[in-house]
Every structure is written in C-alpha cells, then in structure tokens.
Backbone as CSV, one residue per row, in Angstrom:
resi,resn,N_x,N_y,N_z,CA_x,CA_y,CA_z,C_x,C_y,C_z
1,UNK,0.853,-1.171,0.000,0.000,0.000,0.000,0.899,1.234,0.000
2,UNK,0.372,1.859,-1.390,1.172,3.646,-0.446,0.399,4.607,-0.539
3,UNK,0.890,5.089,1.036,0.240,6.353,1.157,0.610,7.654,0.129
4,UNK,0.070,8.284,-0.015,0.444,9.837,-0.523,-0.523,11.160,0.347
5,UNK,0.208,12.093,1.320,-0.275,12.841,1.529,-0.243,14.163,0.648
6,UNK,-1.659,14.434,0.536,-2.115,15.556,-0.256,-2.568,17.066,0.634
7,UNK,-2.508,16.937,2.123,-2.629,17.810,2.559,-2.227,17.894,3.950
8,UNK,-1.795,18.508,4.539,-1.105,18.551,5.899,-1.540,20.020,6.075
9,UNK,-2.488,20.204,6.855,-2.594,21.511,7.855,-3.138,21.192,8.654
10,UNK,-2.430,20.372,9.986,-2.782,20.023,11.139,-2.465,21.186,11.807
11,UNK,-3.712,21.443,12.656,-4.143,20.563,13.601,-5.910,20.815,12.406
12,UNK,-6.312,21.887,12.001,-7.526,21.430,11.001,-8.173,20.622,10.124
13,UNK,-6.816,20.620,9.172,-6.894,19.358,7.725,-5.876,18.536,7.829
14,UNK,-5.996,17.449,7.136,-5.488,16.414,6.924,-5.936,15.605,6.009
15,UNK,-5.291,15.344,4.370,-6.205,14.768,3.537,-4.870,13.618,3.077
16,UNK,-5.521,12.438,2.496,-4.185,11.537,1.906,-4.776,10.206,0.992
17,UNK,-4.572,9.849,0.299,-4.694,9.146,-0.435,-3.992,7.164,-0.055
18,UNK,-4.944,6.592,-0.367,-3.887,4.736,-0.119,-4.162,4.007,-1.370
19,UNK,-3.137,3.952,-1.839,-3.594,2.973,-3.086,-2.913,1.528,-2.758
20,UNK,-3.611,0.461,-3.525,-3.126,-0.673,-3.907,-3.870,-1.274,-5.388
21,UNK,-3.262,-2.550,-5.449,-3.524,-2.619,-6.657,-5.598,-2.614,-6.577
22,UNK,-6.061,-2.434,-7.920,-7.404,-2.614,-7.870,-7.854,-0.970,-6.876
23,UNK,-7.533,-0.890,-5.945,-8.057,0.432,-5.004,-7.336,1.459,-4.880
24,UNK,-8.385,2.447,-5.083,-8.109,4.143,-4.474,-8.496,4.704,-3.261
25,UNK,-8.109,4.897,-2.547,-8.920,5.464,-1.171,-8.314,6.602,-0.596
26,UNK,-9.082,7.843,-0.837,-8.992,9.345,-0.620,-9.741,9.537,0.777
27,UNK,-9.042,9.767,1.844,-9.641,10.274,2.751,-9.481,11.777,3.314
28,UNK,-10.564,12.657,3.425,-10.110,14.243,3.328,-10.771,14.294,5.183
29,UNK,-9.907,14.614,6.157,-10.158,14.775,7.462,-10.593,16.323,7.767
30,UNK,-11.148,16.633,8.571,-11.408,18.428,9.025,-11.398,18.070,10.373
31,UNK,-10.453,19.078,11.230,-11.095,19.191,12.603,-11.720,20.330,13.280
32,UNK,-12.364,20.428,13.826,-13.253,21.923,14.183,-13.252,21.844,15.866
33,UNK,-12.879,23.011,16.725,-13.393,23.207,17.622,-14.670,23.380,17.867
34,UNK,-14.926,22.294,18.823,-16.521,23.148,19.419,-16.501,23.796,20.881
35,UNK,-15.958,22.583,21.604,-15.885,23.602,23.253,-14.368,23.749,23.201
36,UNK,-13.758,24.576,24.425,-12.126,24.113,24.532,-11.977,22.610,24.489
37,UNK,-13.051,21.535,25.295,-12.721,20.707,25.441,-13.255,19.411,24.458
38,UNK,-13.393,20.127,23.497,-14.416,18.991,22.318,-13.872,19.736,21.080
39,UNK,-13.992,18.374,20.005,-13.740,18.357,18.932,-14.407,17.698,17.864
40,UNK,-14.459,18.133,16.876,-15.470,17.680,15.855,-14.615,17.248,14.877
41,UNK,-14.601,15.862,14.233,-13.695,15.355,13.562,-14.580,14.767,12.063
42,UNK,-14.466,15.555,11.003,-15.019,15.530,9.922,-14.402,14.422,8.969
43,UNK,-15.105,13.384,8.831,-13.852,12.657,8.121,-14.502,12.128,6.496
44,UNK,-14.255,12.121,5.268,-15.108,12.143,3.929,-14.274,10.991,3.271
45,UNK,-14.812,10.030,3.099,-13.717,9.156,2.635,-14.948,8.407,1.375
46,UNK,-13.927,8.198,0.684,-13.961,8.116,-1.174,-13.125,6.543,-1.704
47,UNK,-13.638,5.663,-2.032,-13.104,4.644,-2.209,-13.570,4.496,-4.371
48,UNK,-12.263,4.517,-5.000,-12.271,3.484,-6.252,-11.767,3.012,-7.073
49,UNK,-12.451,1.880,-7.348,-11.946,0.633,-7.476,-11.409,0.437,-9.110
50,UNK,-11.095,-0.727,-9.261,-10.875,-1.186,-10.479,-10.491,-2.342,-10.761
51,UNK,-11.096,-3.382,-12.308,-10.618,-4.802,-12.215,-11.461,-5.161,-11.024
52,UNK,-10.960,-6.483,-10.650,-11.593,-7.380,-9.828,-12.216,-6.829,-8.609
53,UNK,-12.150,-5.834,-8.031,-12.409,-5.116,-6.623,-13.356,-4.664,-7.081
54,UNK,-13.729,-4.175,-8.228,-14.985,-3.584,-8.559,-16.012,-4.708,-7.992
55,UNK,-16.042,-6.060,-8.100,-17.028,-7.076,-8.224,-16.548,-7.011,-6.445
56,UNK,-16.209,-7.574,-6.026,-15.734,-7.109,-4.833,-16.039,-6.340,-3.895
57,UNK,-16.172,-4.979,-4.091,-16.521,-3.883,-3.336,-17.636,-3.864,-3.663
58,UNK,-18.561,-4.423,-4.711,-20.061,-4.276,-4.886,-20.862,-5.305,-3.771
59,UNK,-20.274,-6.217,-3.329,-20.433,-7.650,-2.005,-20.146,-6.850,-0.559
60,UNK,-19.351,-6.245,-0.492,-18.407,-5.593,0.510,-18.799,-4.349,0.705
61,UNK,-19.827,-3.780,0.326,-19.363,-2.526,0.579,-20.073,-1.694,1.904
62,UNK,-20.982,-2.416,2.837,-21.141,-2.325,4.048,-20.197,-2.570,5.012
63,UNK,-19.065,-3.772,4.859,-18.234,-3.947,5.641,-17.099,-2.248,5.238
64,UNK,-16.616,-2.007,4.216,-16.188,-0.938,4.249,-16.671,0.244,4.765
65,UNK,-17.999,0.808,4.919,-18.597,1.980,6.263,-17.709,1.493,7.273
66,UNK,-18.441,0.243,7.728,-18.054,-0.708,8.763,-16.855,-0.422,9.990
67,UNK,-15.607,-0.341,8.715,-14.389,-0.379,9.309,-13.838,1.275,8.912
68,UNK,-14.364,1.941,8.389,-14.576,3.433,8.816,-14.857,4.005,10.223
69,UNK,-15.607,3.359,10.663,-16.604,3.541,11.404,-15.789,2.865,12.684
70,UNK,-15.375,1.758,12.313,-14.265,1.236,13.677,-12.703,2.076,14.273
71,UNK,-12.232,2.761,12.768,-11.315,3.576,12.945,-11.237,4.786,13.422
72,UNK,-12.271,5.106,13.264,-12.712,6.857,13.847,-13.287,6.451,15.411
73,UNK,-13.809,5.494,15.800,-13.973,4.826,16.848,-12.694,4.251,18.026
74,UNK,-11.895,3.727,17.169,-10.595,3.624,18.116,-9.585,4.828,18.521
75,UNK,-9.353,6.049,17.150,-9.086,6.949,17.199,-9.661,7.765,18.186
76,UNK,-10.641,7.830,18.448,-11.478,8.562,19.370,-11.262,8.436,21.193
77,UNK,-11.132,7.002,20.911,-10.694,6.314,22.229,-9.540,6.335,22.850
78,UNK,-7.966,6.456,21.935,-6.863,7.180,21.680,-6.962,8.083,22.121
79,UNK,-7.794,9.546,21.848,-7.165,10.892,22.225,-7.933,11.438,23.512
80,UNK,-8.878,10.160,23.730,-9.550,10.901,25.025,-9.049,9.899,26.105
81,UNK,-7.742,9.535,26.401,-7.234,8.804,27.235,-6.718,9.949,28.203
C-alpha cells in the first residue's frame, strides 16, 4: 500500500490518499473546535476501485462503512485517554 499525503494543515486538515492494486482510497479529514474541550472530527472518505475489486466492493461494501466507522472509533478512544 502507499500512502500519498495531499494535505497537511494540522491541527484542522489532513487529507491523503492509499492505493493498492485494484483500489483508491482518498480520505479528506477536518477538525473543528466546538468547546475548549471537544472536537469535531469531519472525516469524507472516497473509495475506487478497479478490475476485480470492482465485483468485490459491490459484495463488501457495508463492511467498508463498517471499518470506517471502527477507525474513527478507536481513534477517538486514543485521544480521550
């Protein structure tokens, strides 16, 4: 897999790209203050495919939310330690 970052303005944005063969996956992050002590973590993620993953990701493509959804979840659990 390689990454390519396309945007670095932390602590707000953060956008980057993962390819492998068959997949594209663009994820564009935002962070927003809401209280001093809260944060709003915007995350837009873009998956595509090609060749065989196409058939693939058409079976799969609930488990992919899925594990979106687990990562922004562990992440979360991470920074509020």
């Amino acid at each position: 897999m390689t990454e390519t970052i396309l945007r670095d303005e932390l602590p707000a944005h953060f956008d980057g790209t993962y390819k492998m063969k068959g997949v594209l996956n663009t994820i564009r992050s935002s962070f927003e203050n809401v209280e001093p002590s809260s944060t709003r973590w915007v995350s837009e993620v873009e998956f595509k495919f090609t060749g065989l993953m196409k058939i693939i990701a058409y079976f799969m493509k609930d488990d992919f939310k899925k594990q979106s959804e687990i990562i922004m979840s562990n992440f979360k659990k991470f920074v509020e330690l």
